[in-house]
VOPAGU-2260 file (C-alpha; in pm, 1 decimal, decimal comma):
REM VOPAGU-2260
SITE   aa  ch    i         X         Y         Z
SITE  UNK   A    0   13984,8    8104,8    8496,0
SITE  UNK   A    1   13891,7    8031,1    8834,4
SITE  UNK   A    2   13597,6    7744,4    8898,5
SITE  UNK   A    3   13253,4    7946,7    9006,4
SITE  UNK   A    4   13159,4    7835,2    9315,6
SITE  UNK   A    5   12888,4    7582,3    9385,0
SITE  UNK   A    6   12633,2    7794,5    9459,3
SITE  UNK   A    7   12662,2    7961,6    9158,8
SITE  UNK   A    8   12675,7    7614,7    8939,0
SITE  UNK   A    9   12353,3    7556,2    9123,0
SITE  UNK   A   10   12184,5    7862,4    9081,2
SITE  UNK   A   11   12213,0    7854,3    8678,3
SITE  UNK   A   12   12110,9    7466,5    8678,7
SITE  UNK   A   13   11815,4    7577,3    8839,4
SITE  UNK   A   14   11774,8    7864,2    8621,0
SITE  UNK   A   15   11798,3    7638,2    8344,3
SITE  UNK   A   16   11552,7    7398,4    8478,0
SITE  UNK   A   17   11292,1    7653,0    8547,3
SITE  UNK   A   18   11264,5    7739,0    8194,2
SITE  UNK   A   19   11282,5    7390,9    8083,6
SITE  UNK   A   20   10984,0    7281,8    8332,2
SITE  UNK   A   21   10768,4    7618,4    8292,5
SITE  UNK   A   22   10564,8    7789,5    8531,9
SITE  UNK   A   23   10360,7    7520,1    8663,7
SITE  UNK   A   24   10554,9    7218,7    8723,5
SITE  UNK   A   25   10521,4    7047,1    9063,7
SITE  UNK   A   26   10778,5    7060,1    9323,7
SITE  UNK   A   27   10878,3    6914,6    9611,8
SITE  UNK   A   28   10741,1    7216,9    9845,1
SITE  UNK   A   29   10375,4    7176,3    9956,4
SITE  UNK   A   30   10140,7    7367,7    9783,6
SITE  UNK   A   31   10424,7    7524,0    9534,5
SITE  UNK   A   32   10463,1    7529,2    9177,4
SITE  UNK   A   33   10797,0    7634,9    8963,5
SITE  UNK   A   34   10681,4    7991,8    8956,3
SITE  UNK   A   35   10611,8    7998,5    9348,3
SITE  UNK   A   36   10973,2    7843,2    9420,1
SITE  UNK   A   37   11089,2    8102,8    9175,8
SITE  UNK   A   38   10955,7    8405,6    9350,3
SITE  UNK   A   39   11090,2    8297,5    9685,2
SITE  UNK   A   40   11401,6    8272,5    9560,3
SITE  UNK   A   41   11400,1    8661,9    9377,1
SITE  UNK   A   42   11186,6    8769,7    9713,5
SITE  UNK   A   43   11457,7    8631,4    9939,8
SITE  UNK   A   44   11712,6    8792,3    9729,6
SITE  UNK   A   45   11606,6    9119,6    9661,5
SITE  UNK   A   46   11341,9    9239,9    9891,9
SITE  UNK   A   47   11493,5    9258,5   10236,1
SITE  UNK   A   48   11169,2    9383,7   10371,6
SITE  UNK   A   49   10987,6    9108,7   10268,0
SITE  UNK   A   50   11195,8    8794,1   10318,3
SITE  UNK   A   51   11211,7    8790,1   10706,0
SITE  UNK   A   52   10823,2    8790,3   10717,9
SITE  UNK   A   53   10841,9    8522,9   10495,5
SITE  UNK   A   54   11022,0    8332,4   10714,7
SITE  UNK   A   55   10849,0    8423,5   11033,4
SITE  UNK   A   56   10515,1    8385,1   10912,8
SITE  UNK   A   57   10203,9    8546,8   11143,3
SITE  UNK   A   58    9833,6    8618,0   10977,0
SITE  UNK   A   59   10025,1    8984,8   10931,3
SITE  UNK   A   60   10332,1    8912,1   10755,4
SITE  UNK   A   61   10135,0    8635,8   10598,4
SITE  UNK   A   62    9921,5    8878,3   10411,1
SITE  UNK   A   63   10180,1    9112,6   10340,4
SITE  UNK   A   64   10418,0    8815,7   10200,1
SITE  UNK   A   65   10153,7    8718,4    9970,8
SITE  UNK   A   66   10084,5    9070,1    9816,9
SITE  UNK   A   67   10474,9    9061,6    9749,7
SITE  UNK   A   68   10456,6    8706,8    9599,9
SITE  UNK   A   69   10160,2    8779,5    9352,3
SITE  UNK   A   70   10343,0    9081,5    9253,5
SITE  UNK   A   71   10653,7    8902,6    9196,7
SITE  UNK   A   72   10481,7    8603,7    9017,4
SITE  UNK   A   73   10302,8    8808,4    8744,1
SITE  UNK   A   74   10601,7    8953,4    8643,1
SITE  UNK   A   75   10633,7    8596,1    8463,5
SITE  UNK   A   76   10900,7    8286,6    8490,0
SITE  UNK   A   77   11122,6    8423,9    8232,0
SITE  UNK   A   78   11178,5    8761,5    8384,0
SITE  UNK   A   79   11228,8    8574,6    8727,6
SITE  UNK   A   80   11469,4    8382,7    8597,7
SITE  UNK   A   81   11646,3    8653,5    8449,1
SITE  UNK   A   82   11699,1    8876,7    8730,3
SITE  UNK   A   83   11840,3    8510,7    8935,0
SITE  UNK   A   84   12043,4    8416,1    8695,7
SITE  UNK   A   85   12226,2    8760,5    8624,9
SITE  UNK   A   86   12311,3    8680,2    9040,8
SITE  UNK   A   87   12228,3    8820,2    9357,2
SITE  UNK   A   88   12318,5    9206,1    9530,4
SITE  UNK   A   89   12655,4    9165,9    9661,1
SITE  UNK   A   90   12566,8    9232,3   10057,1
SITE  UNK   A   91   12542,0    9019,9   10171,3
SITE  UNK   A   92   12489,2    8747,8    9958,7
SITE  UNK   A   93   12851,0    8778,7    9790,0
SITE  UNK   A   94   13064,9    8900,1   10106,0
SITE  UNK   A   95   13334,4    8644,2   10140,5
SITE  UNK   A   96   13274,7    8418,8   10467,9
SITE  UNK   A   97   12865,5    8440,5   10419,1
SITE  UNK   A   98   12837,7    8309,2   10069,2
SITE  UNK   A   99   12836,0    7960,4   10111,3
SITE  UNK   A  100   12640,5    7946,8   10472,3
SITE  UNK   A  101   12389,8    8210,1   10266,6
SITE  UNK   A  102   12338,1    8048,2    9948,1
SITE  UNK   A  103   12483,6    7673,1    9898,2
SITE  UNK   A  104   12227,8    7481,5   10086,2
SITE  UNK   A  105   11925,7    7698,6    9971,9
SITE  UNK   A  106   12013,3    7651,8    9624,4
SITE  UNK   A  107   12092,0    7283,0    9622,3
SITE  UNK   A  108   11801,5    7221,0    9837,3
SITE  UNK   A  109   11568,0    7428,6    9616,0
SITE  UNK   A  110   11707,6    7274,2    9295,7
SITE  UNK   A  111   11644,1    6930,7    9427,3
SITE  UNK   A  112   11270,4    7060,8    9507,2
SITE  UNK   A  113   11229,4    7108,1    9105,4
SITE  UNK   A  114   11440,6    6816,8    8987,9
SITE  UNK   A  115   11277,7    6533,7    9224,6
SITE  UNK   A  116   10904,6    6583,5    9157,0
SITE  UNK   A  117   11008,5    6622,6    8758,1
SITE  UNK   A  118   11230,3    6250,6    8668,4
SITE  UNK   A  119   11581,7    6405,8    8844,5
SITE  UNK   A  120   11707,8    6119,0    9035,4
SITE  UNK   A  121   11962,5    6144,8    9254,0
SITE  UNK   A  122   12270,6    6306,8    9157,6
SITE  UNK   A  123   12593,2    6072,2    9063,7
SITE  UNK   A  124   12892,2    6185,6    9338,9
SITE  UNK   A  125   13061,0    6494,1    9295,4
SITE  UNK   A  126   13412,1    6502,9    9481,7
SITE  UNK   A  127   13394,5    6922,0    9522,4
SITE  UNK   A  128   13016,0    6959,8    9560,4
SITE  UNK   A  129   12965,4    6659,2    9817,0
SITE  UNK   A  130   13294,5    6839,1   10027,1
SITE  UNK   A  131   13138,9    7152,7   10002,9
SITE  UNK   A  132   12748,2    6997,7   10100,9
SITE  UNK   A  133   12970,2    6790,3   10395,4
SITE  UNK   A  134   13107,3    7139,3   10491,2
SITE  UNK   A  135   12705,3    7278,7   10541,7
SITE  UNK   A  136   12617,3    6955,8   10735,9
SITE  UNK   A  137   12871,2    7002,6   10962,0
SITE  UNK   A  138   12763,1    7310,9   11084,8
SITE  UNK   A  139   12387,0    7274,4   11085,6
SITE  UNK   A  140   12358,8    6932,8   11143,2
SITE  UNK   A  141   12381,7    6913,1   11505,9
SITE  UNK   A  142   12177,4    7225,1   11534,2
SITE  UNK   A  143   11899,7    7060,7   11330,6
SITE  UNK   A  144   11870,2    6688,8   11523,7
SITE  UNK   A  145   11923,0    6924,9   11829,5
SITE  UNK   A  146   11553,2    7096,3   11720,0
SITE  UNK   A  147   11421,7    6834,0   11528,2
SITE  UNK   A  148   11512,3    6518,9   11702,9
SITE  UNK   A  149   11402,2    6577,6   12033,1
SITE  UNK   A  150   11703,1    6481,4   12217,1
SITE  UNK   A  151   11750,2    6165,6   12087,4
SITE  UNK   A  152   12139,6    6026,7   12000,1
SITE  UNK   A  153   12185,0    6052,2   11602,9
SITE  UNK   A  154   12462,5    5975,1   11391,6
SITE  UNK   A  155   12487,3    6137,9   11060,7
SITE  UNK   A  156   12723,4    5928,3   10821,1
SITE  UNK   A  157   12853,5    6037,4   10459,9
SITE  UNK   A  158   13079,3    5740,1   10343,8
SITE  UNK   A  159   13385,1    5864,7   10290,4
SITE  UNK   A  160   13328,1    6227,5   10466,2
SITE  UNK   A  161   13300,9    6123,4   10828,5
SITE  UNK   A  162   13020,1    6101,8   11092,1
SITE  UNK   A  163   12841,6    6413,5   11275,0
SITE  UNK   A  164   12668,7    6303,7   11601,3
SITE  UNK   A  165   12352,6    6469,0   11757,9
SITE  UNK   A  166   12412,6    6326,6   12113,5
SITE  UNK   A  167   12155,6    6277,2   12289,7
SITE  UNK   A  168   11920,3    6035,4   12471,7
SITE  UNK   A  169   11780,1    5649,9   12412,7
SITE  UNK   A  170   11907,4    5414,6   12171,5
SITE  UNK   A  171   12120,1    5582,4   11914,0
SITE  UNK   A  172   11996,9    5618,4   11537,8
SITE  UNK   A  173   12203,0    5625,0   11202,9
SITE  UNK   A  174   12127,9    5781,0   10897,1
SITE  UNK   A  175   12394,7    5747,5   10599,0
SITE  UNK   A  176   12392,0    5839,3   10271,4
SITE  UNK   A  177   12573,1    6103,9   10037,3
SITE  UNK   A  178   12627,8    6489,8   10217,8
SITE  UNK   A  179   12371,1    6600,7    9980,9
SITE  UNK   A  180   12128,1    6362,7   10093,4
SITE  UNK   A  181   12169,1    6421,6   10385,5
SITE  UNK   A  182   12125,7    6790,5   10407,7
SITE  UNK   A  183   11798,8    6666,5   10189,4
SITE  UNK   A  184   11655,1    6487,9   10492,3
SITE  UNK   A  185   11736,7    6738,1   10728,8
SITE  UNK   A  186   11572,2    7025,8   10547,8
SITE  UNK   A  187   11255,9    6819,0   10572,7
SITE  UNK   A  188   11270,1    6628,9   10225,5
SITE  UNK   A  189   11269,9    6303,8   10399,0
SITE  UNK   A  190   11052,5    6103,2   10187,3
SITE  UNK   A  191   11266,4    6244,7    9853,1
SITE  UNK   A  192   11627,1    6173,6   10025,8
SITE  UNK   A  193   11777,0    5902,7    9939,7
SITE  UNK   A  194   11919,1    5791,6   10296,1
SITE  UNK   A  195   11939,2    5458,1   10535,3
SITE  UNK   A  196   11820,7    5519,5   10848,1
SITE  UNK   A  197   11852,5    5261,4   11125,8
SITE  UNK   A  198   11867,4    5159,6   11466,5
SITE  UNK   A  199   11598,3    4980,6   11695,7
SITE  UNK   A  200   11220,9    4997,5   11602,5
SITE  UNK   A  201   11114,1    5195,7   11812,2
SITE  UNK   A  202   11425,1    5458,8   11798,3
SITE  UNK   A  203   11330,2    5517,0   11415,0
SITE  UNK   A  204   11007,7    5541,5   11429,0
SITE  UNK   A  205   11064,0    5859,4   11682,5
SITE  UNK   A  206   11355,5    5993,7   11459,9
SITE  UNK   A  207   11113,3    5948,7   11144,2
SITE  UNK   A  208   10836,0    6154,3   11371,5
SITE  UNK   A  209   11049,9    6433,9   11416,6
SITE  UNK   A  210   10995,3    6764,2   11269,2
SITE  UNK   A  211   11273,0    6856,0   11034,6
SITE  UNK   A  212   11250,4    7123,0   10751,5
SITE  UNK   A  213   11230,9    7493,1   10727,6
C-alpha cells in the first residue's frame, strides 16, 4: 500500500491534536484558539465563497468572514474535526500537480501553530518530510525575502538540502536550520522557529524587522 502523502500525515496529526488539546488551547496565531485554527482550516476547505475574503480582509469581507467563522465554530471541535479528517473536496485540493503547493505548507505550518504553544518541540528530522518541506521552500522562498526582506541579500540554508538565495542589496544575511524551520520563519513564526540567523549587526536587525507571514 502506497505511503499517504505528507499532507495527509499532517492533516490527521493535527486532527488528532485538536481533540487532544480541546477547543480552547492557545496557538501560535494571534488572537486564535484551537477551535478558531480549526474553522479556518474547514472554511478554507469547503467554502470557496468565503476563504478568499478571508484572505483579503477589508471591514466588508471582514464582517462577512466572521459571520462564516461563528457559524462554523458552534458547530463544535469534534464535528470540525470530523469533516477535516474524512479529507478535503477533490478540486482542487486533490488534483495531482496542486496538492502539495495547496496543502503541505498550510498544514505543517498550522500543525506547528497547535503543537508549539502546547509542549511540541521541534520535530526530530524526517528524510521524506524535510525533502518534501525543502521542495515548498524552494519555490516560495525567494518570493517571500523578495516581499518580506526588502531587497536585502539572504541566504536560506537547510544542512544537507542546499542553499536558496534572495539576492539582493547590503551585506548578505544567513538563516539555517531544518526545511521545516525554515518555512516556519518565513510564514511569520519567527520567534517559534528554531533557526540561526546571522550576518553583520546591523544586516540582522533589518532582516529580523521585516514583515514575513501570511
Amino acid at each position: 500500500m502506497p505511503a499517504a502523502p505528507i499532507d495527509a500525515l499532517e492533516r490527521d496529526a493535527l486532527c488528532d491534536l485538536f481533540l487532544e488539546l480541546g477547543p480552547e488551547a492557545p496557538t501560535l496565531c494571534e488572537g486564535w484558539d484551537t477551535l478558531d485554527l480549526a474553522a479556518h482550516l474547514h472554511i478554507r476547505e469547503n467554502d470557496v465563497l468565503h476563504a478568499g475574503p478571508a484572505v483579503f480582509g477589508g471591514e466588508r469581507f471582514g464582517k462577512m468572514t466572521a459571520r462564516v467563522t461563528d457559524r462554523a465554530k458552534a458547530r463544535g471541535l469534534d464535528a470540525l474535526v470530523a469533516d477535516l479528517r474524512a479529507g478535503p473536496p477533490r478540486v482542487p485540493w486533490r488534483v495531482p500537480g496542486l496538492r502539495a503547493p495547496l496543502n503541505l505548507v498550510e498544514w505543517f505550518v498550522h500543525h506547528e501553530d497547535a503543537r508549539r504553544p502546547n509542549g511540541g518541540e521541534p520535530r526530530p528530522a524526517d528524510p521524506e518530510r524535510d525533502a518534501a518541506l525543502w521542495g515548498m521552500v524552494g519555490r516560495a522562498g525567494r518570493l517571500m525575502l523578495l516581499k518580506g526582506a526588502r531587497g536585502q541579500h539572504v541566504e536560506l540554508v537547510a544542512p544537507g538540502f542546499g542553499t536558496v538565495t534572495g539576492r539582493g542589496k547590503g551585506d548578505p544575511v544567513r538563516v539555517e536550520g531544518p526545511p521545516g524551520e525554515l518555512l516556519l520563519y518565513l510564514y511569520g513564526r519567527t520567534g517559534a522557529a528554531a533557526v540561526a540567523v546571522t550576518g553583520r549587526p546591523e544586516a540582522v536587525a533589518a532582516f529580523e524587522a521585516s514583515d514575513f507571514g501570511i
